[in-house]
N, C-alpha and C positions, 0 to 999 in steps of 0.2 A: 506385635506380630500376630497374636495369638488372642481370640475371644478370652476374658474370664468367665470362670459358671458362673451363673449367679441363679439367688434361688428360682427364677422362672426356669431355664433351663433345668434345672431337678426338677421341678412340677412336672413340664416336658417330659421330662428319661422316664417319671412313674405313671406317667400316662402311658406311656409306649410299653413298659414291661412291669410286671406285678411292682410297685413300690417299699414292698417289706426288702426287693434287690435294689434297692437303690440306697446308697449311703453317701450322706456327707463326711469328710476325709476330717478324723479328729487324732489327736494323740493315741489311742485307746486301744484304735486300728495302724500303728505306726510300721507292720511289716510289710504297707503296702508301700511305703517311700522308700525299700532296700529288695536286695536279695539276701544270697544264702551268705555271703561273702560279709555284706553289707556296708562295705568301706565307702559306699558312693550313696547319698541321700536327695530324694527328691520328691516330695510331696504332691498328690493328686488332689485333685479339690473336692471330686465325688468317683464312689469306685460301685460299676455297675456288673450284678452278676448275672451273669445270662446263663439261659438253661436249653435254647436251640438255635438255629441257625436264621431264625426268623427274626430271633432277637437280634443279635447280632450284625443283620444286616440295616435293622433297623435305627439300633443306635449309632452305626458307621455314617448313615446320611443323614441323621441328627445332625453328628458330628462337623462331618464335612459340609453342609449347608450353614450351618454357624460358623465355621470355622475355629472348630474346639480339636486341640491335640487329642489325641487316642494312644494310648501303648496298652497292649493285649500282656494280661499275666498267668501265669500257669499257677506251678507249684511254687513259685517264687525260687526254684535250685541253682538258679545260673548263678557266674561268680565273675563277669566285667560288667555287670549295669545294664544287661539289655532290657532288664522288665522293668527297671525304675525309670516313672515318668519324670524328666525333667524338666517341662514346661507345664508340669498341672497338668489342668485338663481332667479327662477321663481315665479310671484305669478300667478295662474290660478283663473282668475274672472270670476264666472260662473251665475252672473246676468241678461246677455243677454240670456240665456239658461234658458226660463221664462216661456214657453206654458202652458196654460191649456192643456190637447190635448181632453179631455172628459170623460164622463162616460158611461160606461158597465154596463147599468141598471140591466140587464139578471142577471150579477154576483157582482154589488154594489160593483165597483170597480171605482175610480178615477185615470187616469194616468197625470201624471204630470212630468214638466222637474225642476229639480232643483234647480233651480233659481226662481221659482214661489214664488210669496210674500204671509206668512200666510192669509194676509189681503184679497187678491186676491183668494185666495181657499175656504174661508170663505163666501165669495160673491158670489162666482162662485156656490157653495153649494146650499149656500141659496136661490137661484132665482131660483133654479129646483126643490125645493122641496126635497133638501137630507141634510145631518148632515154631517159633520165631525171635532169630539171632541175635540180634543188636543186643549189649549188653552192658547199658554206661553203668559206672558205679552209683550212681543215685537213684535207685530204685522208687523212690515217689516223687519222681519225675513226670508230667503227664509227657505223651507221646505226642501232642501239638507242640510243647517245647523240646524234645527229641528229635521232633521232624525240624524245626524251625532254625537250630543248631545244625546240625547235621551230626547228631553224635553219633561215635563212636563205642567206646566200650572194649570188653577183654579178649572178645571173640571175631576181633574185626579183623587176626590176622589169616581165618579161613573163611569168615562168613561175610566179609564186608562191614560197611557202616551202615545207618538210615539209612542214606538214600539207593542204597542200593536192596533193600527190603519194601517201597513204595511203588506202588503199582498207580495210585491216582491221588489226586487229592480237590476235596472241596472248598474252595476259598470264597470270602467277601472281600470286596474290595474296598476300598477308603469312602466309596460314592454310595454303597450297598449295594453295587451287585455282585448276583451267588455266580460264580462258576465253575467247572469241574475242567480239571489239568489232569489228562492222562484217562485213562480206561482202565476195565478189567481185561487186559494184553497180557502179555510178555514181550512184545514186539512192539515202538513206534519209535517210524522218523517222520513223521505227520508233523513238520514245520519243526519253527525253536520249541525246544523240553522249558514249554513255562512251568509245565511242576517242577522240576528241578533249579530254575531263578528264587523258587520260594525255599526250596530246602536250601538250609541254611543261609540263610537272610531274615533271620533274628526280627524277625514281625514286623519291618521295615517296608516291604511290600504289599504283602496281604493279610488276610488273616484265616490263619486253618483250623474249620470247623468241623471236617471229616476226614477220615483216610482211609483208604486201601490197601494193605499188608500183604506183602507175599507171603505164605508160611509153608513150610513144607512140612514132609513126616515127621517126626519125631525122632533121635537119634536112638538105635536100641541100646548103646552103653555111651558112658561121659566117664572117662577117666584122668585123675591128673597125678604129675609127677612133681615132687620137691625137691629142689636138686642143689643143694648148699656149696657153695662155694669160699676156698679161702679169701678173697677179695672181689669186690664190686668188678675193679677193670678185669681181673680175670673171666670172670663171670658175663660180664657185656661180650668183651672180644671172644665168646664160643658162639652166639649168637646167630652170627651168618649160617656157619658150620650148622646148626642145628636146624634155620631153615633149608639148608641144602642137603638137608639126609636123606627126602624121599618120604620123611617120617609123616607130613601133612598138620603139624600141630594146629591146635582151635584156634589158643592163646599161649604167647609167650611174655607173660611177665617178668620184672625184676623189681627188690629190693633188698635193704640194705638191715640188717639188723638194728639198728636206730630205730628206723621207721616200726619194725613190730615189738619196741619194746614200748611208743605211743601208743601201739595200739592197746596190747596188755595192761597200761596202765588204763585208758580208755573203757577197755573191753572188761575189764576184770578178769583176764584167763588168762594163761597162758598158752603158746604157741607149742605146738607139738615137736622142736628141734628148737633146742638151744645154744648150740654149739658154734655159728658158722657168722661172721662178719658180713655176707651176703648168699640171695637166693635165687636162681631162675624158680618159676613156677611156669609147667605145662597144663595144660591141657588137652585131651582128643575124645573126638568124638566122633559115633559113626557105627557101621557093623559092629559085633562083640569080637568076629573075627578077626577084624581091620583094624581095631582100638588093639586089643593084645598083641597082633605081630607089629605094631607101631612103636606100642611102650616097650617091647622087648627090645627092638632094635635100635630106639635111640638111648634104652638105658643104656645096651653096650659099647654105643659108640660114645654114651656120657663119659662109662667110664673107664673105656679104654683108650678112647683118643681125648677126649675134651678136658679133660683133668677136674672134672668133678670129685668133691670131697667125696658124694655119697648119693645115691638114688633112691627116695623114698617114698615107699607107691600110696596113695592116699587113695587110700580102698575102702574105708566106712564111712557110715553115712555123718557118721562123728569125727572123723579128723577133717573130711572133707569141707564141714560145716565150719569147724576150727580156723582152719586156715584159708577159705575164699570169705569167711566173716573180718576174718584179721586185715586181708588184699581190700575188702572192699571201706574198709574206716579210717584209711588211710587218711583221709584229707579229714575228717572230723578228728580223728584223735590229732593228728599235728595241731589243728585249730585251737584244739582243749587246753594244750602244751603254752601257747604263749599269749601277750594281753592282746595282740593283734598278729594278723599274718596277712599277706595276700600272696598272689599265684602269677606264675610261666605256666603257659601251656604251651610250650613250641613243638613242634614238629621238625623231625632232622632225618637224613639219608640215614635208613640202618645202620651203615659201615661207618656212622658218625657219632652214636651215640654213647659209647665209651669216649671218646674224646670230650667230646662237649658234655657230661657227670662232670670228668677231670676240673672240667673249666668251672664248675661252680663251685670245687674246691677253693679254686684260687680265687676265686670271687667272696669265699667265707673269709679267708684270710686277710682278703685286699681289704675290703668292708666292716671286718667285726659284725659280722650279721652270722646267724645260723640258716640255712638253705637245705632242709631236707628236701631230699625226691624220693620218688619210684615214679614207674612207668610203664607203659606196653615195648616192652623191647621189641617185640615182632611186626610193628610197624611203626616206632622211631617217634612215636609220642612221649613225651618228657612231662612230667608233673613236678613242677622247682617252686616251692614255699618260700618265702620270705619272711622271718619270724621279728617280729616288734622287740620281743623279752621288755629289756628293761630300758628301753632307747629312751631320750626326751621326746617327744612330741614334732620338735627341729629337727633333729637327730634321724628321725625316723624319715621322715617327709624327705630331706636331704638325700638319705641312703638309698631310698625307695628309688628315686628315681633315677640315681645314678647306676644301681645292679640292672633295673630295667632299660636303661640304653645299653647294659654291657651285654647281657642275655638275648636281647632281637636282636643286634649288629653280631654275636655269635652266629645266632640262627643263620641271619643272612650270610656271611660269611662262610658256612659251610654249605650251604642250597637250600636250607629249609624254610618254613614260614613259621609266622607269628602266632597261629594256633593248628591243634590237630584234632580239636572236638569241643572246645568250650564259647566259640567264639567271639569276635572282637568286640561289639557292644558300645562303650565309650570307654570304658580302659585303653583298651587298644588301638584306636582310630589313627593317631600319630604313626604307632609304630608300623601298624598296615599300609599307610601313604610310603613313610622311607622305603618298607620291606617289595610292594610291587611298582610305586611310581607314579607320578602323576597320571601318567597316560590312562592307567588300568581304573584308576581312580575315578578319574572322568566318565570312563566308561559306569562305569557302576554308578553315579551320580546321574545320569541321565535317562538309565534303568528305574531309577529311584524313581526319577520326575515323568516316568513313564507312565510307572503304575499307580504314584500316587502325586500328581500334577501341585497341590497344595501343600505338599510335605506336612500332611496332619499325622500319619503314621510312623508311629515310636522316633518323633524328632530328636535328632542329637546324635544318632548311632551309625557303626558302621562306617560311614561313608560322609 
């Protein structure tokens, strides 16, 4: 179906961009045939790094004129397969394609190159006195695979996700041409939102080589609360309550005392509370005035109606560090824990996510499988592990796939979907057809052959 490279095509690619970025695909360089995850392996034949968008477009109609696969890689952080090429081909590393370029104070705009690391934007933000939201736990993540996902993150239950911080975005297309989706607005209904067909469509469509960032002022205080509970379902089911106080929280997390003693062992510290079998974790942010009568208010309601063990303000710059370092290793320290794992990401009706914890119970027991989680309780994102420990090989593969029919037919079963920030990729493709249907399917397949008519772009995914 698919050209093989062969060495004249690499002569080719180092003709068209400096040659020292050109590599032929050997063992040596072997993180380019996985992710972060890396249970799904697939070998590129030559992996080219591009440093502008000139490139870029360059080696797209290479590409597509030979008829050579493409998949665009970031950081390599995703965890269903969407950056692993599984037909060869090309991989495009778009790492070195990193610029801040700056901000458009006038119109509270950030432009940035694809490759730019969350960590890096976050910094860049903060030392000028502006914001911007999004906040996935993988912090060297570039923000071309943040957009590309459509992540999410801790503070998505006041601020939104991605794509709700994009004001534009630069893409190439499979053929190499540059186009630009969207403006420096706050306003368009000027036709279909083709920037938003790219957010989250896992590089399946296009490929984004710049973006536009909404940012705003900077919060004057960020404050979070620890608020320990005797049990996990106790602790979900205050939940609602707590977004219905008025209160405004960033983030509303949860987990489970399991989860932060992987992290401890991980982290090498320990947790600032010892005591409690589970935790909501708040956060707020905003005026110093609106942060304090906030936290006062839902401490009181924590603990005079919600039945909170205990309300614990995390007011130095040292506990605080403590404990959103503890929230954020979550998924590395589980990883550390066993000889294999892999992941749920579903998404469920708030008012459903104490029941469906429940159900992985029963799923631990049905199975003999271990299944930590935690998650964003304040918008119904679920993080459910899968741990190998000491299965056979049979064993595992077998189990594997039986917990993951029983977790998306949960999902679907209570209104949810198949992810809520990591996206489907090739993990998921199956369970994304049962979960919306042929019909929706089709639709998106034909989206697909829209934008890129040869299906050279990241084949095998998605759709």
């Amino acid at each position: 179906m698919y050209k093989k490279v062969t060495k004249q095509d690499v002569l080719a690619l180092q003709k068209l961009i400096d040659e020292k970025r050109v590599f032929v695909y050997d063992e040596s360089i072997s993180e380019y045939s996985k992710d972060e995850l890396g249970t799904l392996i697939g070998k590129p034949e030559v992996i080219v790094k591009v440093v502008a968008t000139e490139e870029v477009s360059k080696v797209a109609k290479y590409a597509y004129d030979n008829n050579i696969p493409l998949t665009v890689r970031g950081s390599g952080t995703g965890l269903v397969g969407a950056c692993v090429p599984l037909y060869g081909g090309i991989v495009l590393d778009t790492t070195l394609m990193n610029k801040i370029i700056g901000i458009d104070e006038e119109n509270q705009i950030l432009e940035v190159e694809a490759g730019a690391l969350l960590m890096e934007i976050a910094e860049y933000t903060k030392e000028r006195g502006y914001f911007y939201a999004p906040d996935p736990g993988e912090k060297s993540a570039t923000i071309g695979g943040n957009i590309i996902t459509n992540a999410g993150g801790m503070r998505a239950v006041k601020h939104g996700v991605t794509r709700d911080w994009v004001r534009a975005l630069e893409v190439v297309l499979m053929d190499g041409t540059v186009l630009e989706f969207g403006k420096k607005v706050v306003k368009d209904t000027s036709g279909y939102s083709l920037k938003n067909l790219i957010i989250g469509s896992e590089g399946t469509l296009a490929i984004v080589t710049k973006a536009y960032l909404k940012v705003t002022a900077a919060p004057e205080k960020t404050l979070s609360l620890l608020v320990p509970y005797d049990s996990l379902e106790k602790a979900i089911e205050k939940v609602p309550a707590i977004l219905n106080s008025g209160t405004n929280p960033t983030a509303v997390e949860f987990f489970t005392r399991e989860a932060l003693e992987y992290s401890e062992t991980f982290l090498g510290k320990k947790f600032p509370d010892q005591n409690s079998p589970a935790y909501i974790l708040l956060m707020f942010d905003g005026s110093e005035t609106e942060v304090d009568a906030n936290a006062k208010k839902i401490s009181e309601i924590l603990i005079n109606e919600l039945e909170a063990v205990d309300v614990l303000i995390v007011d130095t710059d040292e506990r605080n560090d403590d404990v959103w370092s503890a929230r954020s290793s979550f998924l590395e320290a589980i990883k550390a824990s066993t000889t294999l794992m892999d992941e749920c990401d579903v998404v469920v009706p708030r008012s459903e996510v104490g029941n469906y914890i429940k159900y992985t119970y029963e799923l631990e027991k049905k199975y003999g499988l271990r299944l930590p989680s935690f998650g964003h309780a304040g918008d119904g994102n679920l993080h459910i592990y899968i741990c190998k420990d000491d299965l056979s090989d049979k064993e595992w593969k077998e189990k594997l796939e039986l917990v993951f029919e029983d977790l998306y037919n949960k999902a679907k079963e209570v209104g949810g979907l198949v992810s809520g920030e990591h996206g489907i990729g090739y993990a998921k493709m199956q369970y994304l057809k049962e979960s919306v249907g042929e019909v929706q399917i089709d639709l998106m397949r034909r989206i697909k052959a829209a934008f890129d008519p040869k299906n050279l772009l990241n084949p095998g995914k998605v759709v």
